[in-house]
N, C-alpha and C positions, 0 to 999 in steps of 0.2 A: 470654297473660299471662306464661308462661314467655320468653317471648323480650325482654317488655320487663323483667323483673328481670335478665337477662342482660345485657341496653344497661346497667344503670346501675347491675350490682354485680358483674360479671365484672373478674376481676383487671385482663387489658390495658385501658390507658385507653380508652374509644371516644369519651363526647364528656364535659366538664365545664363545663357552659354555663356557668358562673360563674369556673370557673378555669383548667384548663389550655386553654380557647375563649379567646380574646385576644377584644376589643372590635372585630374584623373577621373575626368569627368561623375567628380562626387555632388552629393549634396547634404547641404550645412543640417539641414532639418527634416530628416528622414525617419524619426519615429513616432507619429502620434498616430491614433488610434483612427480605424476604418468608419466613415460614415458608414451607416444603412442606408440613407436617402442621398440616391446623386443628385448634384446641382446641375443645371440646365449647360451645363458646359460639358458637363461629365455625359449628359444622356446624348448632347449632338455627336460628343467623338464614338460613341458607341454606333450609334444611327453609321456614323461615318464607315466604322470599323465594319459593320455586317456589310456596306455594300462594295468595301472591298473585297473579304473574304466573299460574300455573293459570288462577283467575277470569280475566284477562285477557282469554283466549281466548273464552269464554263471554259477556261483558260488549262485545267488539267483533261478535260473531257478532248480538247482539241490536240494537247500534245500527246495522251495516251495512245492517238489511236498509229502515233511514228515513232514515240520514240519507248523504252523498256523504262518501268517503276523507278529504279535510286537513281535513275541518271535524268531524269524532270525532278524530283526531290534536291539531288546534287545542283545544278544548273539553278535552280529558283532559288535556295539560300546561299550557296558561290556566289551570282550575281548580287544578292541582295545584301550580302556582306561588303563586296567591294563599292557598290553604291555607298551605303553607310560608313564604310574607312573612309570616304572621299569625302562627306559630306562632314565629318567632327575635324578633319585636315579642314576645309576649308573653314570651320568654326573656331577653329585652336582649341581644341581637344581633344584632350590625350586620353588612352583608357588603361581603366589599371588596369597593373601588374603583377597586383597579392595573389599567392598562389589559392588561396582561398577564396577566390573571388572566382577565379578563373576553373577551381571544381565544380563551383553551385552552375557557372556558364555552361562547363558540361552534362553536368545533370539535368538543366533546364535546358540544352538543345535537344538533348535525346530523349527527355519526355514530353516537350511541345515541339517539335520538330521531324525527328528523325522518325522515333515511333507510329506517331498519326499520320505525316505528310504521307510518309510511303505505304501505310496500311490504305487511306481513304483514295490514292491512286492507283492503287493495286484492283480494289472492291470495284472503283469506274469504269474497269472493264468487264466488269458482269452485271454490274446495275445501270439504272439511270442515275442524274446528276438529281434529282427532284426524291429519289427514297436515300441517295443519298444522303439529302440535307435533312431528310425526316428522321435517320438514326443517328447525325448528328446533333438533331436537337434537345438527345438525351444528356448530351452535354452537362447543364447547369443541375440535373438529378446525383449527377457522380459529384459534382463540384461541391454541391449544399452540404453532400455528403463526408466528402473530405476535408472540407471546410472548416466541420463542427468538431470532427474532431483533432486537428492539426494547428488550429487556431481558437484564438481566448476572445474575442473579438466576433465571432459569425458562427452566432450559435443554430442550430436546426430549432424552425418552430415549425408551428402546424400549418401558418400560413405564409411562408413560404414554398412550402409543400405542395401544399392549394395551387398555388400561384404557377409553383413549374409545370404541375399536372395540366392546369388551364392552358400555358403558354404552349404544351407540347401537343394540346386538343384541336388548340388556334394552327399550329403548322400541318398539321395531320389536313383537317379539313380544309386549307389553303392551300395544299399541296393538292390535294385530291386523288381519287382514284387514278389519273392517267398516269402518275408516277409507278404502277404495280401493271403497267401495259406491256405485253409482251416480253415480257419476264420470267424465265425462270429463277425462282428461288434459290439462289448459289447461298446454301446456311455459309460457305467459307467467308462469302463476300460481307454477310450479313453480322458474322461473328468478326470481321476484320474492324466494321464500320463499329461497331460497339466498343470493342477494344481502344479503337482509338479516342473517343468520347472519353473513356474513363483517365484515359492516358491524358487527353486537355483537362480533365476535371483535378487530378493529382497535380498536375502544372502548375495549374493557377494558383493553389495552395502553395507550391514548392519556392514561385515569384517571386511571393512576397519577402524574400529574405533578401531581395536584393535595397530592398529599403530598408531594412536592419541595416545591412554594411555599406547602404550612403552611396549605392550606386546610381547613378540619373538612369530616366528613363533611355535617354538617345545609346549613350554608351551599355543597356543592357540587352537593346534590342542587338545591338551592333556585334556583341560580347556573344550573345545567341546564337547567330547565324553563324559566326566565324565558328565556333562550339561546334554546329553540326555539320560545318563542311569538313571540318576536319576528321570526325568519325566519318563521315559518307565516301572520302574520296577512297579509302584500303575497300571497301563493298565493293563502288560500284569500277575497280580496275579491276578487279576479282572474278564480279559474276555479271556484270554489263560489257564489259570491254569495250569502251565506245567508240576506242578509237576503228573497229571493226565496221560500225555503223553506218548507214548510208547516210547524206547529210541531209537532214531535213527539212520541209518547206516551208515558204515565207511565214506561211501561218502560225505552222510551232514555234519556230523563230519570235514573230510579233508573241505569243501567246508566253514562254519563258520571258521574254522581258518583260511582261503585264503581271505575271505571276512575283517575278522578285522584287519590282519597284513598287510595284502599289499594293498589290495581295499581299507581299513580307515584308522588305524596307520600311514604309511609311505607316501599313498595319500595326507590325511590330511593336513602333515608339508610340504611337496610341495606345496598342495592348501595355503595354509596360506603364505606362502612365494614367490608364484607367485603375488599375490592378494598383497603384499606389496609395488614391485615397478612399475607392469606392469598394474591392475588395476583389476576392476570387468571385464569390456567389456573384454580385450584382455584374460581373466581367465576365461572367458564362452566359449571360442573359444573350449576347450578341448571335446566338445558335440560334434561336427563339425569331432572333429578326431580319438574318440569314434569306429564308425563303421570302420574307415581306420584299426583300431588296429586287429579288429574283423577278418575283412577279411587279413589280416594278421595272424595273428596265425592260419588262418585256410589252408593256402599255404603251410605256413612253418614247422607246427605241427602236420598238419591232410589232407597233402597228397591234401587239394583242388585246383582247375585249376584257374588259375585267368584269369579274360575274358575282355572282349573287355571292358564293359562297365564299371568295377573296373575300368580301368585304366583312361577311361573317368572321371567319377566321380570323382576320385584324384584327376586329372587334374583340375579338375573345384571347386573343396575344397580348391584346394593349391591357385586358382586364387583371392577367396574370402577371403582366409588368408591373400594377401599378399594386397588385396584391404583396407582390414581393418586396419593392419599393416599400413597404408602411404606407403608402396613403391612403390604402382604404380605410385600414384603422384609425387614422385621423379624420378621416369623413365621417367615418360611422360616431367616434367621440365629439365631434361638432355638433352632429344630429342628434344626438342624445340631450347635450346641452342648453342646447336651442331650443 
């Protein structure tokens, strides 16, 4: 609730479906420069964003085990496309039509979408969902990376670096050893989940062009999905053939619709409107907080103990947050002063 009072009464504009949203669901003021430091509106929708993608994990874990890789990929961005047509119809908004609009939407579904969805549910059936999120959270390493040089705006410093290193020290030890429990080491699975890390890290850079050409956040998530249902559907009639398939139970069922309305739909226009002022780097951080969500709902939900080393591990995520952030170098120049 807090994060949707934040979309629609936080100072910076995010969307104004009736006015500064043009009738191709544009926007009037789409090119100034990326903070470094989010504002407390920026960091709830991110908080927000990791504990959808969290579920994510949990909701592919349950459909992998019925139904084949493109056709949970297909199914989760299909639905969450037609969710989002529904949702700017009932806003009165249109999306555009420039064909250049509509290429950067295919590039950006099949590097944030098509690419990672299907590699990271591919790798869930030889890993758990916990080393999972630990080689996800190399994420924001490829992004600083692509970042610096793809962009004029998010250069690579040394404490940023710091910061990732820390934030990925903080999930490792949060995660803990039980994620590497009864595992074999599938290098495929493990080379899939890196792949696709680099493949969000390259994304997040590629986004940003949709605030060059003035497009809102609603209509790019919107613009996204439809982008990668439309490559996925020739795959998965090709090498799933679903309609072959047994029909799956209540729970995949519940688990595809959890996966496209709140893991992608609602995610989505988050990611797309954090990524507008705060940038790719600081919009990677969400990998970082991923596993914090995890261990979370499982305290608060499912009765688990939170232990010594969660709370270390936070401790040490929040440090490399805030490294990255610039705040510590503002703490440390106050202390100097003082």
């Amino acid at each position: 609730m807090m994060t949707l009072l934040v979309l629609f009464w936080d100072r910076v504009p995010i969307l104004d479906f009736r006015g500064s949203a043009g009738p191709a669901g544009n926007c009037r003021d789409c090119r100034g420069m990326i903070r470094q430091q989010m504002k407390f509106g920026e960091w709830l929708m991110l908080v927000t964003l990791s504990l959808l993608w969290g579920g994510s994990f949990f909701f592919n874990g349950v459909a992998v085990a019925e139904l084949p890789t493109l056709t949970i990929v297909l199914c989760r961005v299909g639905f969450a496309a037609m969710a989002l047509f529904i949702f700017m119809k009932w806003a009165g908004l249109a999306m555009p039509m420039d064909r250049q609009i509509w290429r950067a939407f295919l590039w950006m579904g099949f590097l944030n979408n098509v690419i990672p969805f299907g590699l990271i549910v591919w790798a869930q059936g030889y890993v758990t969902s916990g080393y999972a999120s630990i080689i996800n959270a190399t994420t924001p390493l490829f992004a600083v990376l692509v970042a610096h040089f793809a962009t004029e705006d998010e250069a690579l410093t040394l404490l940023k670096v710091a910061g990732i290193m820390l934030g990925f020290a903080g999930v490792a030890l949060l995660v803990g050893p039980d994620a590497f429990a009864g595992m074999s080491f599938y290098l495929g699975a493990q080379l899939a989940l890196l792949m696709a890390a680099l493949s969000y890290g390259v994304a997040a850079s590629y986004g940003r062009r949709f605030r060059q050409l003035g497009v809102s956040p609603i209509a790019t998530a919107t613009g996204q999905v439809t982008a990668s249902t439309i490559l996925l559907i020739p795959l998965v009639v090709v090498i799933d053939r679903p309609w072959l398939l047994p029909m799956p139970g209540s729970g995949v069922v519940l688990s595809l619709i959890g996966l496209a309305l709140l893991s992608t739909a609602f995610a989505y226009f988050l990611y797309f409107r954090i990524l507008e002022t705060a940038g790719a780097t600081n919009l990677s951080l969400v990998t970082l907080l991923v596993p914090v969500s995890a261990i979370a709902f499982g305290v608060f939900f499912l009765n688990e103990i939170l232990l010594t080393r969660h709370l270390i591990g936070m401790m040490v995520i929040g440090l490399g947050l805030l490294a990255i952030d610039g705040r510590i170098l503002q703490l440390l120049a106050r202390l100097r002063r003082g």
